[in-house]
C-alpha positions as CSV (number, residue, x, y, z in Angstrom):
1,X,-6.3,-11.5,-1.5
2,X,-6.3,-9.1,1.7
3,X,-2.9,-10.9,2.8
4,X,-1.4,-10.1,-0.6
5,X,-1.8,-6.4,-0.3
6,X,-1.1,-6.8,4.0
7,X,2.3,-8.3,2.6
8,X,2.6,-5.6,-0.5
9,X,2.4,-3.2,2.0
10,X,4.7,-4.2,4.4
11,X,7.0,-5.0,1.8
12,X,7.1,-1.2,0.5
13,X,7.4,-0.4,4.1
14,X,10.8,-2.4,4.6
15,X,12.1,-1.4,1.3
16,X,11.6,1.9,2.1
17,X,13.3,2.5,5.5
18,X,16.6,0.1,4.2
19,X,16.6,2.6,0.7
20,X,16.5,5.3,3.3
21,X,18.9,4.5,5.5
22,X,21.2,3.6,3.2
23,X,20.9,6.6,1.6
24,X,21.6,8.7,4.7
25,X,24.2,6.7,5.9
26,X,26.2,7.9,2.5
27,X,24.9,11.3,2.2
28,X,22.2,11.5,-0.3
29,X,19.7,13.0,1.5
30,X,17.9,14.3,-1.5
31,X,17.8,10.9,-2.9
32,X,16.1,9.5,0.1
33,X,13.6,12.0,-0.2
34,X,12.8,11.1,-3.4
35,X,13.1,7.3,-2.8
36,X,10.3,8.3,0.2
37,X,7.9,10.2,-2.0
38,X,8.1,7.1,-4.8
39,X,7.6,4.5,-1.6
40,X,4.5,6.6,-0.1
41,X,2.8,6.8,-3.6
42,X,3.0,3.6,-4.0
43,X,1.2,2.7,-0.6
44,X,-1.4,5.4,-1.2
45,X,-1.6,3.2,-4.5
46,X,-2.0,-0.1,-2.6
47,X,-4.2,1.3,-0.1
48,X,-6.5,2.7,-2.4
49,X,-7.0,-0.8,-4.4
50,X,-6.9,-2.1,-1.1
51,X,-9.9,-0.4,-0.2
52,X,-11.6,-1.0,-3.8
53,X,-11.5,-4.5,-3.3
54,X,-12.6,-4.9,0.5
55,X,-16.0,-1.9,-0.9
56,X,-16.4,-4.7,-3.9
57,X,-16.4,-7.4,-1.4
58,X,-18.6,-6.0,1.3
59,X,-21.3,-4.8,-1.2
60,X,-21.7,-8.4,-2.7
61,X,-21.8,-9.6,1.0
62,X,-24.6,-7.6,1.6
63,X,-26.6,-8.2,-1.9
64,X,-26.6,-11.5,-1.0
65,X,-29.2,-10.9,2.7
66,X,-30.4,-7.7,0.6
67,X,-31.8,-8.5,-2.7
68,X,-34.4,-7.1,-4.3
69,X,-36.7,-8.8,-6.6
């Protein structure tokens, strides 16, 4: 599950600076800026399940050694 979002990630990553550059190369400046915006919402989006999961994870780790009867 951590790869998935690792590869999410870098995905968004890749198909953000090609968008990008693409849209400077032909002028549309404004349109890349927007295309950035969109890309790091969606990352803040990823990271934040991201995180979720691994706090989910970790806390049933840990209720396992600490349990209380």
């Amino acid at each position: 599950m951590v790869i998935g979002y690792l590869v999410l990630f870098m995905l968004m990553m890749w198909l953000g600076q090609s968008v990008c550059q693409y849209c400077i190369k032909s002028q549309r400046q404004t349109l890349a800026y927007l295309w950035m915006m969109l890309v790091l919402i969606i990352q803040g989006v990823i990271i934040y399940i991201f995180v979720e999961q691994l706090v989910l994870d970790v806390n049933n780790i840990l209720q396992s050694f600490y349990h209380e009867n």
